[in-house]
C-alpha positions in Angstrom: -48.7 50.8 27.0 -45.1 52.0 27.2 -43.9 48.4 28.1 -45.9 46.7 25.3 -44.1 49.4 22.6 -40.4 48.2 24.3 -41.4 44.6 23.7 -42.3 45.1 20.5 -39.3 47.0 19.7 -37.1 44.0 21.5 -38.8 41.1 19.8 -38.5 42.9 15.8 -34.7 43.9 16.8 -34.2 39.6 17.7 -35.9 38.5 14.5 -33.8 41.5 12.4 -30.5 39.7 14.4 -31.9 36.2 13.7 -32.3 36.6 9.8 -29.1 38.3 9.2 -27.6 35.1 11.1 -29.5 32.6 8.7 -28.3 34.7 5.6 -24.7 34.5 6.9 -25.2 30.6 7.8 -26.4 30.1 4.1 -23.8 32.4 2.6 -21.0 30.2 4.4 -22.1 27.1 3.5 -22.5 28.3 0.0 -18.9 29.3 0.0 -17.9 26.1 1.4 -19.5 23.7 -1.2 -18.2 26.3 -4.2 -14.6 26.0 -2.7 -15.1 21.8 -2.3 -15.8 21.9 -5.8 -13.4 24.0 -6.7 -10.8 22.2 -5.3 -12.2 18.7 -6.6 -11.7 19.7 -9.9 -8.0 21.2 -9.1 -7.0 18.0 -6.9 -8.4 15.8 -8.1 -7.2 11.8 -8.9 -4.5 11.3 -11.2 -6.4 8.8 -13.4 -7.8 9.2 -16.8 -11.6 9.9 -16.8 -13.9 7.4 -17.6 -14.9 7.8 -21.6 -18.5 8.1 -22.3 -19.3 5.6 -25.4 -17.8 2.1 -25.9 -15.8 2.6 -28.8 -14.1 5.4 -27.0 -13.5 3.4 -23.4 -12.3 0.3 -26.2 -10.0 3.4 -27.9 -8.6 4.3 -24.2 -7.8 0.4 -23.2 -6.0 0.2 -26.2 -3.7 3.2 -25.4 -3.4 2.1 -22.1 -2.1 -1.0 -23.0 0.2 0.4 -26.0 1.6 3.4 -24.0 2.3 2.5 -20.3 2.4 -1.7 -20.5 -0.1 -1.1 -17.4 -3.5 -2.5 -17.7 -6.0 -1.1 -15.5 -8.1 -5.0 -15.5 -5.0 -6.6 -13.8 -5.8 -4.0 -11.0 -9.1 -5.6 -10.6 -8.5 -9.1 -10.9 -10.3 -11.3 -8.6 -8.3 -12.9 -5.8 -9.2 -15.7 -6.9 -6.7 -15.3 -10.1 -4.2 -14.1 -8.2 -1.4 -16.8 -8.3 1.7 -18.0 -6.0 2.6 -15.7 -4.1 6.9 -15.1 -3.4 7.1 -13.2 -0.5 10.3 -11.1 0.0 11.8 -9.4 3.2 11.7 -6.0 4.0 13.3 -3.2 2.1 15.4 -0.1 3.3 16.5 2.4 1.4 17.3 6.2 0.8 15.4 8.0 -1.6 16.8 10.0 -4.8 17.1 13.3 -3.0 19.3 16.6 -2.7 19.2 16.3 1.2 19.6 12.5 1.4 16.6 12.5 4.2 14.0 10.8 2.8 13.8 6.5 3.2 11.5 4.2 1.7 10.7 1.3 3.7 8.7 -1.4 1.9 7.7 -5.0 1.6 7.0 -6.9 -1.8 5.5 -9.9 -2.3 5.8 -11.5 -6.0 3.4 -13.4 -8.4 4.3 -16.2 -10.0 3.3 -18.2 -13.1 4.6 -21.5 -11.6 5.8 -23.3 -8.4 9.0 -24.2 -10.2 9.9 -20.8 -10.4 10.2 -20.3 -6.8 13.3 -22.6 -6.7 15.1 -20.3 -9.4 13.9 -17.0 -7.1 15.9 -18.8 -4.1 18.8 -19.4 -5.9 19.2 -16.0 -6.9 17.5 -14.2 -4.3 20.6 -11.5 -3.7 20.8 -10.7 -7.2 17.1 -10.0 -7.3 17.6 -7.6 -3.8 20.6 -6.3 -5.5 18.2 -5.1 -8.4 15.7 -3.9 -6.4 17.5 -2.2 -4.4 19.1 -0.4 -7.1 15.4 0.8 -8.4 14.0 1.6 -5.5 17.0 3.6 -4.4 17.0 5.4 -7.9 13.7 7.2 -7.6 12.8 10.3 -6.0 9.5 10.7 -3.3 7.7 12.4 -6.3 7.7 9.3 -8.5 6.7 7.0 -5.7 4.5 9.1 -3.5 1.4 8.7 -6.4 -1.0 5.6 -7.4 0.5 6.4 -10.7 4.3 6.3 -9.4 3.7 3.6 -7.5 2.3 1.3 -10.9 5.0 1.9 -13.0 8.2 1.3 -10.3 6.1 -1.9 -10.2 6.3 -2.9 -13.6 9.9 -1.6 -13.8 10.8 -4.1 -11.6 8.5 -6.6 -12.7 10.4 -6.3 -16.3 13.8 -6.3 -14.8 13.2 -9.3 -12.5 11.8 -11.5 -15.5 14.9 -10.7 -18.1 16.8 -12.1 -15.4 14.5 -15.6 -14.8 14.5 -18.6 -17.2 11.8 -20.6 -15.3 9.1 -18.7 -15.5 7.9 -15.3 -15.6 6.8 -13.3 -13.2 2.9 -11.7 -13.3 2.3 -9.0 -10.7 4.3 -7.0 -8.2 2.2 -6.5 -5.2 3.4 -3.9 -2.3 2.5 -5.1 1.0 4.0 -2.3 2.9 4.9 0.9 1.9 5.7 3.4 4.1 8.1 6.6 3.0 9.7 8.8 5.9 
């Protein structure tokens, strides 16, 4: 009789300890979604969100379009519309910084409108380098380390690269390696 009491005693003590340790499960993982959401909403992406009716998205395209010269549907193009493609060679340079330690290492390929414009990129292929060397060097690892950054250094050069071209024009700056150090 006295061993059926200590059982009972051991068995009610293990399910006290297992239900505290399913409360404290459920309380972490609580903790852990509220903290994910939390930091969602803090972190999250630097793009504009998406407005609810039509006349506001058509409001936001149009500011888009008016303010930054980006537009968000050349992002999505299919490649299919994607034209000519200018490949250039690798780029080196140091980064806009106090220390002087950061380098940008990238590789850009241009769009074209035409063929005929590739013969006039040739010919003046170390100007253009010149150029974009000069941009890239000129900006720091906070205006090229976002998505944001990253879209407007492209149509900065994009705009410098066509006042310089008589041939042609060029459509999209395309980044085929980008790697900062």
């Amino acid at each position: 009789m006295a061993e059926e009491e200590v059982k009972e005693e051991e068995s009610g003590s293990q399910g006290k300890k297992s239900n505290l340790l399913m409360i404290i499960i459920i309380i972490v993982l609580v903790l852990i979604i509220i903290l994910g959401a939390v930091a969602f909403l803090f972190i999250g992406d630097d793009e504009p969100t998406v407005s609810s009716t039509p006349m506001q998205q058509e409001k936001t395209k149009k500011v888009t379009k008016k303010s930054s010269g980006y537009n968000l549907e050349d992002d999505t193009r299919a490649l299919n519309e994607i034209g000519i493609l200018y490949p250039l060679d690798t780029f080196t340079v140091n980064l806009k910084s106090d220390s002087g330690r950061r380098f940008l290492k990238t590789t850009i390929s241009l769009e074209l409108e035409g063929e005929e414009l590739s013969l006039e990129l040739d010919a003046k292929s170390a100007v253009l380098r010149d150029r974009i060397i000069r941009i890239l060097s000129s900006k720091t690892l906070e205006e090229v380390s976002s998505k944001k950054g990253k879209n407007k250094l492209s149509m900065q050069i994009m705009d410098t690269l066509n006042s310089m071209i008589t041939d042609g024009r060029i459509k999209g700056i395309y980044f085929t390696e980008f790697v900062i150090q």
